[in-house]
C-alpha positions as CSV (number, residue, x, y, z in Angstrom):
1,X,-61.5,-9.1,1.5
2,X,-60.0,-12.0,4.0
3,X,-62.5,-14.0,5.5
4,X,-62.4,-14.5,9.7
5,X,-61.3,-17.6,9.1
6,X,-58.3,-17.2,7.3
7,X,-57.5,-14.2,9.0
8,X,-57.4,-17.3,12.1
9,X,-55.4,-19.5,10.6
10,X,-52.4,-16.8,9.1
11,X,-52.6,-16.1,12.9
12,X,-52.0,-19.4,13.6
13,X,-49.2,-19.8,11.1
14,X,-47.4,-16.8,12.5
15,X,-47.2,-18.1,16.1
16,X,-45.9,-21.3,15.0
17,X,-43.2,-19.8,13.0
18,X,-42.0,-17.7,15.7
19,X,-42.2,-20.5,18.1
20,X,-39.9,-22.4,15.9
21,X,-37.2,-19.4,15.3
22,X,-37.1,-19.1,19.2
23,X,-36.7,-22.7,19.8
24,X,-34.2,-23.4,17.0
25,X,-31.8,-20.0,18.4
26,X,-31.6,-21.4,22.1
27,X,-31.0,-23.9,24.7
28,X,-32.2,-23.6,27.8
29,X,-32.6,-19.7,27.5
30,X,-29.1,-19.3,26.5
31,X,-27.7,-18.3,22.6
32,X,-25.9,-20.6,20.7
33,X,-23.4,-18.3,20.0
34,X,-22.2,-16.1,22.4
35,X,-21.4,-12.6,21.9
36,X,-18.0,-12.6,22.9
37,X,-17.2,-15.6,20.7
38,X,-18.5,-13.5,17.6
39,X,-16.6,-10.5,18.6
40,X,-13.5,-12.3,19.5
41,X,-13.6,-14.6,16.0
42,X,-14.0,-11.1,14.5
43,X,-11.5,-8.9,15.7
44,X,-7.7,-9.4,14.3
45,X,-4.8,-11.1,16.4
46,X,-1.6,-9.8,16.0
47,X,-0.1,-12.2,18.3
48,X,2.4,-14.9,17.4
49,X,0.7,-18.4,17.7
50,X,2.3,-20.6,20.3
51,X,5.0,-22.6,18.6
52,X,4.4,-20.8,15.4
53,X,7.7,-20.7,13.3
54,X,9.7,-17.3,13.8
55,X,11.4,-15.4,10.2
56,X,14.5,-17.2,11.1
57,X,13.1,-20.7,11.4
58,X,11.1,-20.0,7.9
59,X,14.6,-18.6,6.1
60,X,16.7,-22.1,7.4
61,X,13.5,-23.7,6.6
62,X,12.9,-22.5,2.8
63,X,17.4,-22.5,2.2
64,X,17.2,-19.2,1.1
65,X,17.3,-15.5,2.8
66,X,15.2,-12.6,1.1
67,X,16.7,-9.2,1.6
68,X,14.8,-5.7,0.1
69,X,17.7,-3.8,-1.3
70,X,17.6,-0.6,-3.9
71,X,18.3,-0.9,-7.3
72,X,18.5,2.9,-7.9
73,X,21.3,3.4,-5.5
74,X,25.1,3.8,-6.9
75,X,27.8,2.5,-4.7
76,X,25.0,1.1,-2.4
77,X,22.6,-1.0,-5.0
78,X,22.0,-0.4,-8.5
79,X,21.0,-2.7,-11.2
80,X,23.7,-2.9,-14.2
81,X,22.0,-2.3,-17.3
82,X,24.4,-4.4,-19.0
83,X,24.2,-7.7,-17.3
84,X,21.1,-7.1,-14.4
85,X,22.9,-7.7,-11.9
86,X,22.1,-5.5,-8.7
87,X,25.7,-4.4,-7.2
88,X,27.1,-1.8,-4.4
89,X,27.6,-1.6,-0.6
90,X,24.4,-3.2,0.4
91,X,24.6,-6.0,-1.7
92,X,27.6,-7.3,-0.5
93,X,26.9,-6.9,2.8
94,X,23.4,-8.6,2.5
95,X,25.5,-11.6,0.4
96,X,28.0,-11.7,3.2
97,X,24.7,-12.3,6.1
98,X,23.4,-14.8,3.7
99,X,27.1,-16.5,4.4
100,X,27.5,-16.4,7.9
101,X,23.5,-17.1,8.5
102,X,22.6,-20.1,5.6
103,X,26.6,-20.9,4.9
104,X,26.5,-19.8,1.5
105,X,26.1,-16.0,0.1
106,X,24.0,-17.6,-3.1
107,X,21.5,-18.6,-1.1
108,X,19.8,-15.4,-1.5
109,X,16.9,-13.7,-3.1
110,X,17.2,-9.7,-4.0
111,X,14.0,-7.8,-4.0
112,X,13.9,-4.3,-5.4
113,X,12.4,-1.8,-2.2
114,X,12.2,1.9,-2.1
115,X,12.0,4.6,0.9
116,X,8.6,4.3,0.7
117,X,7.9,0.4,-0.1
118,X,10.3,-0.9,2.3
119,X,8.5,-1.7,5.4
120,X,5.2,-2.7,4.1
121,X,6.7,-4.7,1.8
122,X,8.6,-6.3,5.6
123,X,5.0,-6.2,7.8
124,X,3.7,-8.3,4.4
125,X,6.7,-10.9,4.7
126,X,7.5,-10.2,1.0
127,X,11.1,-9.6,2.5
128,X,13.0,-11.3,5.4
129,X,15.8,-8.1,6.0
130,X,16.3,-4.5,4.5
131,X,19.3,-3.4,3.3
132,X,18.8,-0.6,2.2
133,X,20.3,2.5,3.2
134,X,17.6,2.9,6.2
135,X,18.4,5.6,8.7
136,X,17.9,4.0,12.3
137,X,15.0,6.6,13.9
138,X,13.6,6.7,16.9
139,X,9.7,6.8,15.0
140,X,11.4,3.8,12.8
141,X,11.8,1.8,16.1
142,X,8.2,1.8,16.6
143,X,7.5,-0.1,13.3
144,X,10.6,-2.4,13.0
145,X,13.6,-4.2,15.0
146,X,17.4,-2.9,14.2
147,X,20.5,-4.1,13.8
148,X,23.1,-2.3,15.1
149,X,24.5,0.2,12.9
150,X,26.5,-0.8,10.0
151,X,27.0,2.4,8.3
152,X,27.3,6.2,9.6
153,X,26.3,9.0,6.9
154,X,24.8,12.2,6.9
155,X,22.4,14.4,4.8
156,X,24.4,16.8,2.6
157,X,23.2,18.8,-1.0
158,X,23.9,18.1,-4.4
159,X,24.3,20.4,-6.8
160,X,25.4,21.4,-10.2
161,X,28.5,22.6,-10.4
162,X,28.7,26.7,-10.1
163,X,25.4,26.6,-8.4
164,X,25.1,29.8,-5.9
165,X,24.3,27.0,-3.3
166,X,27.3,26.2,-1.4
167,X,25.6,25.0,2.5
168,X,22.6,24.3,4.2
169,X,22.2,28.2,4.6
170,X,22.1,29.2,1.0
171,X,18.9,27.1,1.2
172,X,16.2,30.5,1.1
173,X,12.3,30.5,0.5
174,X,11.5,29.7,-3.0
175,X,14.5,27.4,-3.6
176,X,13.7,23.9,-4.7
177,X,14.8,21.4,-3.0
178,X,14.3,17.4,-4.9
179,X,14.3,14.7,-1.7
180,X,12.7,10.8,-1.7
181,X,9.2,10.2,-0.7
182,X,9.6,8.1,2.8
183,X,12.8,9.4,3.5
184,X,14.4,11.1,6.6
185,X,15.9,13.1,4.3
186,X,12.4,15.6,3.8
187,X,11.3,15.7,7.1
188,X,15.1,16.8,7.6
189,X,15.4,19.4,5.2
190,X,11.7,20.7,6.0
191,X,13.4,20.9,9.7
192,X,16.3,22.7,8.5
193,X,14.6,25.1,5.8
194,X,10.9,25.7,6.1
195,X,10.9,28.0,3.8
196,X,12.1,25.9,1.2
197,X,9.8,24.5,-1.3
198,X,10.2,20.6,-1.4
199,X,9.7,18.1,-4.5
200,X,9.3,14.5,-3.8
201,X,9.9,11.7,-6.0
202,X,9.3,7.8,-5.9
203,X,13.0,7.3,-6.1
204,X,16.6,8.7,-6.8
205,X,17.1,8.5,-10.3
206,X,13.9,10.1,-10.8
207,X,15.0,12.9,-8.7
208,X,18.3,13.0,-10.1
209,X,16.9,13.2,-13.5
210,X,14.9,16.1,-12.4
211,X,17.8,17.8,-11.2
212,X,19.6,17.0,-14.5
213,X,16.5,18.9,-16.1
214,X,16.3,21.8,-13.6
215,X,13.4,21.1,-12.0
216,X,15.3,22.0,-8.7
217,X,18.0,23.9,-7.4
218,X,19.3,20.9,-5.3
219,X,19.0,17.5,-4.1
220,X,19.4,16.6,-0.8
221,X,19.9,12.8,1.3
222,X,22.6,10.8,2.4
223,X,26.1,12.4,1.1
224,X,27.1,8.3,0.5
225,X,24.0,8.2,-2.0
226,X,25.1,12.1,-3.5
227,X,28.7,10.5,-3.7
228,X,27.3,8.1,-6.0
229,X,25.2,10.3,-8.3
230,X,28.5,12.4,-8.4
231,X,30.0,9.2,-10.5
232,X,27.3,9.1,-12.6
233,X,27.9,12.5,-13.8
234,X,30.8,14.9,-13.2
235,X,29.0,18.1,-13.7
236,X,27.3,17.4,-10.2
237,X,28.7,18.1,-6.6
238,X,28.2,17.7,-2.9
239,X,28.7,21.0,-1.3
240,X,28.9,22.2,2.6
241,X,29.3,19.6,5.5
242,X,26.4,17.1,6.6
243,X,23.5,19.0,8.4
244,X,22.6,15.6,10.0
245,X,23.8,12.3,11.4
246,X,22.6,9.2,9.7
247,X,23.2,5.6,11.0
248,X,22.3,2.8,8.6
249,X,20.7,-0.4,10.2
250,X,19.4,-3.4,8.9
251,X,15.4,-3.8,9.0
252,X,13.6,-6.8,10.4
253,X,9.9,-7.7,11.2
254,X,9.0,-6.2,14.8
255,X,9.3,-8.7,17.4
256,X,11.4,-11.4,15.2
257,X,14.3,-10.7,17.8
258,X,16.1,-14.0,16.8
259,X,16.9,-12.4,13.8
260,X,17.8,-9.8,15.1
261,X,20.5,-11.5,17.0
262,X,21.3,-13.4,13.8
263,X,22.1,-10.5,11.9
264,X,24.3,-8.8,14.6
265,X,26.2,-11.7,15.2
266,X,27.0,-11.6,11.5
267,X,27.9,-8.2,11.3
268,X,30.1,-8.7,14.1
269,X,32.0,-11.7,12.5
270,X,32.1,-9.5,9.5
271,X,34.0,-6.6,11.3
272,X,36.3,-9.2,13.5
273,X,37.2,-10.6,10.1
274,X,38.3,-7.8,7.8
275,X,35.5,-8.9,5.5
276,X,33.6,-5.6,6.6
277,X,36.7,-3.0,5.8
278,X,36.9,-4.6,2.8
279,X,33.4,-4.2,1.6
280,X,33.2,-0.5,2.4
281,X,37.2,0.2,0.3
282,X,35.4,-1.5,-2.5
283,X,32.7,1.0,-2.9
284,X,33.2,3.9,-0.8
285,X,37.1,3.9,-1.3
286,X,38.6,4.7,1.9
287,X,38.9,2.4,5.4
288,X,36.0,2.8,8.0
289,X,36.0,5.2,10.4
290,X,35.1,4.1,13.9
């Protein structure tokens, strides 16, 4: 059992450590660090530091332009298996910015996005632009700046050929729709058909493929991207007239509005020059329509 006296001097020990824990956390009866520095260190800025560079002063900066484009996408980007180069609509058009922006259309990186990855992949500065075949949406302008539009589509079906489906009214509960995770194109069709049950897949070939395998009665996006799978394989069709209307526009980092202005000027040059009609007869075959 303790004895008084070292029962008086652990007492004494105590007091003289608290004394120095008091002493050695203020000054003058105020904290060294304040609460409102701690909370203020703590909680994330989203703002732009004064002077700090903005995407278009990084791109003239590093020489080089990086644009998120789809590699699953005929006429508007798909990677040749032959040679790996990514070709279509989009392609040229992001080549033809890189021109009128950096001078030269090589200066240019090409980063494979889908529906879904596109805009994380742009909050996480991974890319600089998308190209790729993004619907302009009101919900979308909450999360990114737009160019203005540089393609009008709408959502149509595909389907194999003889298939009972001929519009968006043969679409009936229990029919199975394919559509793209992140795309317009299924909170469309859920819009248009709620009975309908929907499939979603990462990306078009796979949903093509499933198609192609009869794991759906039909597929359903943008009739430019259906034109394309049409190519691929002839025993495929777009039936009925587009349900929807769907702008394309060019993606860029919420607030970066010198971009912005960057890209629109380009697209405007392109259009003035002829360089634009003759993008779009290359792939889609036909002149523009105003």
């Amino acid at each position: 059992m303790m004895s008084k006296k070292w029962n008086f001097m652990f007492m004494l020990i105590t007091i003289f450590a608290l004394v120095g824990c008091a002493s050695n956390g203020t000054k003058g009866g105020a904290s060294s660090t304040p609460a409102s520095s701690t909370a203020a260190s703590s909680a994330p800025s989203t703002a732009k530091p004064a002077g700090g560079a903005s995407v278009l002063d990084e791109i003239k900066s590093r020489g080089k332009i990086v644009v998120g484009v789809k590699f699953d996408t005929k006429l508007f980007g798909l990677k040749n298996p032959t040679g790996g180069e990514v070709e279509g609509f989009d392609i040229d058009i992001a080549k033809a910015l890189a021109k009128e922006i950096l001078g030269d259309e090589k200066k240019i990186e090409l980063k494979e996005v889908t529906s879904k990855t596109r805009i994380p992949m742009l909050d996480n500065k991974e890319i600089d632009l998308i190209v790729a075949t993004m619907t302009i949406t009101e919900e979308r302008k909450k999360q990114v700046e737009f160019s203005n539009v540089y393609f009008k589509a709408g959502q149509s079906l595909l389907v194999k050929k003889g298939s009972p489906i001929k519009s968006i009214a043969d679409i009936k509960k229990g029919t199975k729709v394919l559509a793209v995770k992140g795309s317009t194109s299924v909170t469309n069709i859920k819009a248009k058909s709620p009975d309908a049950t929907i499939l979603e897949f990462d990306n078009y070939q796979d949903a093509f493929s499933a198609l192609k395998a009869g794991q759906g009665d039909t597929l359903t996006t943008d009739n430019a991207i259906l034109y394309g799978m049409m190519v691929q394989d002839k025993n495929f069709e777009v039936v009925g007239e587009p349900f929807t209307d769907e702008p394309y526009g060019i993606a860029i980092k919420k607030g970066e509005t010198a971009l912005t202005t960057a890209v629109n000027d380009g697209l405007k040059k392109l259009e003035s020059s002829g360089e634009y009609a003759k993008i779009y007869e290359k792939w889609i075959g036909k002149a523009p329509t105003k």
